[in-house]
N, C-alpha and C positions, 0 to 999 in steps of 0.2 A: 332360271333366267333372271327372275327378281332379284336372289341375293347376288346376281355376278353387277346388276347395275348396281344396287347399292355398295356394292365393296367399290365398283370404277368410278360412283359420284363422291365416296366419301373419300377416295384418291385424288379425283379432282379439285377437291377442296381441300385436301392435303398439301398439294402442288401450290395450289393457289396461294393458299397462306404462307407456305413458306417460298415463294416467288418476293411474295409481298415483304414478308422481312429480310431479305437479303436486297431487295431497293433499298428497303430505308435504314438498313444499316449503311448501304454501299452511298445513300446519301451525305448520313452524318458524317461516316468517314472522309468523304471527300470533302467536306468543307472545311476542314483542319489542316489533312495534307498535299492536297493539289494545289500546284502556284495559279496565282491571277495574276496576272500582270497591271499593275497600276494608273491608274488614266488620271487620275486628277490628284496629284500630294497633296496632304496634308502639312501645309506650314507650321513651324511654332506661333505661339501667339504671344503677345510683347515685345517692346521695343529692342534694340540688337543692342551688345554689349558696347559698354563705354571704351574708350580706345586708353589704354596705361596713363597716369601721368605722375611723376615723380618729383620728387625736390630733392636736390643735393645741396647740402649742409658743408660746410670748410669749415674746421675747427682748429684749433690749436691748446695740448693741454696742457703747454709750457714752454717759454721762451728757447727758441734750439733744439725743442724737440719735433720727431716726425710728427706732422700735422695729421689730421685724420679727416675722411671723408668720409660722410653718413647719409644710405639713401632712406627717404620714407616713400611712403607711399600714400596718393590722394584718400582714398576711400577711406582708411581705418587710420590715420596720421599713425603709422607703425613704423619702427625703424625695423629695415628688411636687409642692409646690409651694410658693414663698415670695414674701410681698411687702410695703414696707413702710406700715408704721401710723403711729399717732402719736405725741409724741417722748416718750420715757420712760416708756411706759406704764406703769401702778401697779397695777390691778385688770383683770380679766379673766374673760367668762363667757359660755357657750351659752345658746341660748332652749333650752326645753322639747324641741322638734325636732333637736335635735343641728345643725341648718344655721345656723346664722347665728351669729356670735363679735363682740362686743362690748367695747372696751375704757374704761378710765377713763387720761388723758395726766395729764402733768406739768403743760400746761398748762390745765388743767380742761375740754380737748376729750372728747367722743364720738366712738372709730371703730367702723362698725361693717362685717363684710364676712363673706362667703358659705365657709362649711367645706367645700371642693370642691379635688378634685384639680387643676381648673381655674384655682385662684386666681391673679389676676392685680392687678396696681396699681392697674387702670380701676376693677376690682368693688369698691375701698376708697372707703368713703364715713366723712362727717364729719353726727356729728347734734351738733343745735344744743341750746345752754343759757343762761341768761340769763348776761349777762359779770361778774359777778360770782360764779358759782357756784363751790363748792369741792365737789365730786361725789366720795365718799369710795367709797361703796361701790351695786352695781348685781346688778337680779333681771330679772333675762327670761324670761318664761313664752310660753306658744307665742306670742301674741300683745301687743307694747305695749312698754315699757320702765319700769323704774321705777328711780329714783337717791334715795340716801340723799346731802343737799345738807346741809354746815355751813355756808351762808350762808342766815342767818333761818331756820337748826332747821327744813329743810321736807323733803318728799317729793315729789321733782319727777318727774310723770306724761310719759313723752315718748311718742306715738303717729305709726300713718303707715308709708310705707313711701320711704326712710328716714325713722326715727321720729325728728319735729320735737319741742321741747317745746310742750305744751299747756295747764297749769296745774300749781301748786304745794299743797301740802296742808300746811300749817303743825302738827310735832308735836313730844315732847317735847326738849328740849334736847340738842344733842349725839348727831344719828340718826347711827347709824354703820351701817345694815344696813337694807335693806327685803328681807321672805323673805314667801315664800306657798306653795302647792300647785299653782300654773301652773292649767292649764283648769277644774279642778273646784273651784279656790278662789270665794267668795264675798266672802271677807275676804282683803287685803294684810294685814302686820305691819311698821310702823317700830321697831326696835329704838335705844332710845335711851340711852346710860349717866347723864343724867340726866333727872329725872322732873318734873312740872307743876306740883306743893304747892313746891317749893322753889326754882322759879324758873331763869332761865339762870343757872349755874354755868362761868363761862370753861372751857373745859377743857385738861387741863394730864396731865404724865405721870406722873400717880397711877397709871392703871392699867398701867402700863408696867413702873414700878419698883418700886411695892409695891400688887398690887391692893386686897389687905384693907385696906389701908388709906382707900381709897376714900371720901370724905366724905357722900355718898350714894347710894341705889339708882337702877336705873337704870327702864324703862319699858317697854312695846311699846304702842303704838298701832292698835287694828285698825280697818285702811283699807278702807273700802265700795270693790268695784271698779266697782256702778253708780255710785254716787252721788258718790263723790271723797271724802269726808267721813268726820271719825270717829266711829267710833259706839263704841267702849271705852277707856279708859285702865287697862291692866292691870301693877299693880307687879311689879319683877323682884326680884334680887339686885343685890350691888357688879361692878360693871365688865361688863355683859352684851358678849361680843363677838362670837357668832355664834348662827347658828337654822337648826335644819333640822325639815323637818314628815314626818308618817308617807304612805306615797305614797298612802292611802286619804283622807289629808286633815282627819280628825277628829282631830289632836292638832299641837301645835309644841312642841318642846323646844328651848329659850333656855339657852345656855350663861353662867353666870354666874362667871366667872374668880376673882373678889373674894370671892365667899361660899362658891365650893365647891358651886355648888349648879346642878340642871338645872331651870329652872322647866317646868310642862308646861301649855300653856294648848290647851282644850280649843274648837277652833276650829269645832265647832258649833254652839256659844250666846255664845262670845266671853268665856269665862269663865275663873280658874285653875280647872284641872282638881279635880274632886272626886268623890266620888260612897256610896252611901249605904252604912253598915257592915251586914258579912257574918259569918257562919259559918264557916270554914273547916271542913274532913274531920275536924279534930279535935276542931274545936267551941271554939274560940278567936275569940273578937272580931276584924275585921282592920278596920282603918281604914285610908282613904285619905289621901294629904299634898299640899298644892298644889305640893310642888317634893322632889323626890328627893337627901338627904345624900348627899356624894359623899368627905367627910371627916370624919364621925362613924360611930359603929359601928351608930345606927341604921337599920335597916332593910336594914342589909347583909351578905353571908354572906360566909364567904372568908376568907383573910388579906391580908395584905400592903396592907391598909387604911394610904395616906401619914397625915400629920397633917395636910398641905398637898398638893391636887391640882391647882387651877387648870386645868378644864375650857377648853379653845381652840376643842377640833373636832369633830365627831361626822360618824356616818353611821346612817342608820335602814337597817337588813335586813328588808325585806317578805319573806323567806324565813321568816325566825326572829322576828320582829317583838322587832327588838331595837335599843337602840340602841347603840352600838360607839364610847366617849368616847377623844379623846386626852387627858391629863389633864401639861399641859406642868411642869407646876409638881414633881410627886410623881414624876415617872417609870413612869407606870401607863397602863393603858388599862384603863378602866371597860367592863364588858358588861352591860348594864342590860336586864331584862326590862321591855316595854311593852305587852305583850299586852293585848289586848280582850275581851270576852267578845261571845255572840254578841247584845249587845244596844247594843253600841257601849262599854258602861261599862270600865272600869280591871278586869281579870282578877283572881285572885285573888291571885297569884304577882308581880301591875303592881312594880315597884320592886326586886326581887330584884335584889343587884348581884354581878357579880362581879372580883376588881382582879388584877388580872396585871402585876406587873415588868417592864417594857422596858426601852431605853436612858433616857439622858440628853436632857429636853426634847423628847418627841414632839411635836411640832409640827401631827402630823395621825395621819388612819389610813384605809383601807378595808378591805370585806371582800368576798369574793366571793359571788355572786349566791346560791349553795346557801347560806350561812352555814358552811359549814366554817372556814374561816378566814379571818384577815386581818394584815394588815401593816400596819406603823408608819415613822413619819419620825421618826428618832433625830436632832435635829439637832444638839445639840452633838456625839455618837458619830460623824457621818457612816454608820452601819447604819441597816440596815432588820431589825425582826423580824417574823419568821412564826407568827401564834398559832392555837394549836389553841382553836375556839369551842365544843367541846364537854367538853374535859377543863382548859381555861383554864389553858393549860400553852405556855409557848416549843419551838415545834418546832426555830428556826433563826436564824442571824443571820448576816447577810448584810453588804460591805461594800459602800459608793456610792461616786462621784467628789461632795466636796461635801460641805457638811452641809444635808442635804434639809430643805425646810419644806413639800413637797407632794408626796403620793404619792394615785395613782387608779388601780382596776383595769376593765379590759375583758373582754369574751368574746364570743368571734363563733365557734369550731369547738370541736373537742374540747376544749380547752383556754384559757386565759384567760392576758393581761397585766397585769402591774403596770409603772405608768410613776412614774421616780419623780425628781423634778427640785429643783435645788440653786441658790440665790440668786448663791451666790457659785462658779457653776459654766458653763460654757457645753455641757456633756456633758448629756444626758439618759439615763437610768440604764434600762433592761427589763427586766423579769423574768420567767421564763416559769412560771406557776402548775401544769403539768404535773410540772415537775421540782422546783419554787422553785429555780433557781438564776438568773443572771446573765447573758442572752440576748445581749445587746449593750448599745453606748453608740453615741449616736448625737450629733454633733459640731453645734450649731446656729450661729448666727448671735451671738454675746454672750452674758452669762452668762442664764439662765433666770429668768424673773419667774413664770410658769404655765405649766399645763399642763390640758387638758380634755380629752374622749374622748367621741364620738357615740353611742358606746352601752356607758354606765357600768355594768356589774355585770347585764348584760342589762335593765337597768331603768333605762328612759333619765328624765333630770328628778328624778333624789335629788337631788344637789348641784352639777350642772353648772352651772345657770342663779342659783346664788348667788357675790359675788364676794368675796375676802377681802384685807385691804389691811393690809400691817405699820403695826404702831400702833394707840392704843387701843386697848393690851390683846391685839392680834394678834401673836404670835410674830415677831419681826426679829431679836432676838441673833445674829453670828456671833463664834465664837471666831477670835480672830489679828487677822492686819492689814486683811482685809474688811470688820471691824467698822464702824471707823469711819462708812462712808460710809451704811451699811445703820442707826447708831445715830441717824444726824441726820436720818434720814427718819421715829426712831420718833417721834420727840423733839416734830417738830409734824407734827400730819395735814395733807393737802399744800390 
């Protein structure tokens, strides 16, 4: 009996231990391959990726040949893609959307093609215009195209996908610009150096060689975007050559080269801008003015007030709601308060200006997204300066390859780009806003015609989707032997 329990105890310990390891294998195993289901994710950790942003380059690497377009990219200033366009391109601009880049040719063609790392020769397409058009200058808002045409003084509508022409809009003489507010416009603006009381006036290189001297004012026409048609005829100053609107849409300021003067039309009611006299904190009368002096001592604080400014460029700061003048003539860059009040009207402070010293013939300017500062296209200097927007004082002065006639800045991470590009250069200039110093030059395809950025100043649609074309009244001087060929282009708009 004794040996039968100990063979059954030493079974039962048998049993037992191998009970026991087949738990704790059937444990381990199942912690490998039995699902849990998940109660709490694990996120990644750091911050989410930067959103793309691109600069497309317009180049040309011979008079009459196909022009070529080069994209890079923010991060690594790398050329990621190139392909060519149409021959000599002149004008160049982004829709609203930073994707799609539009050119104006030598031979009054439309290219237009897709702003993507992608870009290939296939993806270049050609819109159509009637054979007689002379398409100076071009606005592209997210959707349509609109061409300022010097044959029969029209505004030619091109829509579609690639956008055909569709009709023409007859306005006042000599449209060198159509500008709007892209999606929330109601009204287009034909910008015209002459007006409709005084009939077609040939145009000739008055505003070139001496604006003021200019024989009459110029116009904008504001274009119904239902209707095609115009519903205002609003007078400018001498020699109007560019327009840029505030990104809210309720104002356009018309740069008037000839008189020194920014017209501001108030693109709510389609009116020059006005609005009813106030009080000030001191108890001073303030009156508003349809157009802001840019060469007289009214209305302006500051020194270094030129006698002669010649407004070319600007840029609106929805930061600081300001707008930011290149002033080619004087050597200055104007800082103009444009403020609103909260009732849509002119603020109280509207017109405050202030005039800052740069180089020789700023040709352009931006500023960056905060409104801290901004930089200038010195084009006779070949510099760029760096202004402080709060104490309107030169932080810096920087030199280029070139004498630049376009500078634009970007921001996509901590820090922001300045791209800044030179006619009679094939180098494209960076800058890096963190440091302002001199990041790189990047080597394109022929000298530089434009330059554009998908996402300008984080605030896409200020200036991209309008196009600027040397002549009447647009900055083309270079100094030396470049001159010549860049003078005969001022000489007749093409």
């Amino acid at each position: 009996m004794s040996l039968f329990f100990m063979d059954a105890g030493q079974s039962r310990v048998r049993l037992v231990q191998t009970g026991a390891a087949f738990l704790v294998a059937a444990l381990i195993a199942g912690c490998g391959s039995a699902y849990r289901p998940v109660v709490t994710p694990i996120n990644p950790n750091g911050p989410g990726a930067q959103p793309n942003s691109l600069a497309a380059v317009i180049s040309a690497p011979a008079p009459g040949s196909p022009g070529i377009v080069t994209i890079l990219d923010y991060a690594g200033d790398t050329i990621m893609a190139t392909a060519p366009i149409g021959p000599s391109p002149i004008a160049f601009s982004l829709d609203s959307n930073g994707s799609t880049g539009y050119t104006v040719n030598s031979d009054h063609t439309l290219t237009n093609f897709p702003v993507s790392t992608s870009l290939q020769e296939k993806f270049v397409s050609f819109s159509t215009l009637p054979g007689t058009a002379q398409p100076v200058g071009l606005f592209s808002p997210t959707a349509g195209l609109w061409v300022a045409d010097l044959d029969q003084n029209v505004a030619d509508v091109l829509t579609g996908s690639p956008e055909t022409f569709r009709l023409a809009i007859p306005v006042a003489p000599t449209p060198i610009a159509v500008i709007g507010t892209g999606t929330i416009a109601q009204h287009n603006y034909a910008i015209s150096q002459n007006n409709s009381s005084t009939g077609a006036i040939p145009f000739d290189v008055t505003c070139n060689n001496a604006p003021s001297s200019a024989p009459q004012n110029g116009e904008a026409d504001a274009l119904e975007v239902s209707s095609f048609t115009v519903s205002a005829r609003i007078p400018l100053g001498k020699c109007p050559v560019y327009a840029v609107p505030s990104t809210d849409g309720k104002r356009v300021f018309v740069l008037n080269r000839g008189s020194d003067t920014v017209t501001v039309i108030n693109s709510q009611d389609n009116t020059l801008d006005a609005c009813t006299p106030f009080l000030n904190q001191s108890g001073q009368l303030v009156k508003c003015h349809p157009s802001l002096p840019l060469s007289t001592t009214a209305g302006l604080t500051g020194a270094s007030v030129p006698s002669v400014a010649g407004p070319v460029y600007a840029e609106y700061n929805a930061a600081t709601q300001q707008l930011i003048v290149a002033d080619y003539d004087g050597g200055t860059v104007s800082v103009i308060d444009v403020s609103l009040d909260i009732y849509g009207n002119d603020s109280q402070t509207f017109g405050t200006t202030f005039t800052i010293p740069v180089g020789n013939n700023p040709a352009s300017v931006t500023a960056l997204a905060d409104g801290s500062r901004a930089y200038t296209a010195d084009q006779a200097d070949g510099t760029v300066h760096i202004l402080n927007l709060s104490s309107h004082t030169v932080e810096k002065k920087l030199a280029v390859v070139g004498h630049p006639r376009t500078v634009v800045s970007t921001s996509n991470s901590l820090f922001g780009k300045v791209y800044v590009a030179s006619p009679d250069s094939p180098y494209l200039t960076i800058i890096r806003t963190d440091q302002d110093i001199v990041d790189t030059t990047v080597l394109v395809q022929g000298n530089i015609m434009d330059v554009r950025v998908t996402t300008q100043d984080a605030n896409r649609g200020n200036n991209n989707n309008v196009s600027r074309v040397p002549g009447g009244g647009q900055p083309c001087y270079l100094p030396g032997a470049a001159n010549s060929a860049t003078l005969a282009l001022c000489q007749t708009l093409p």
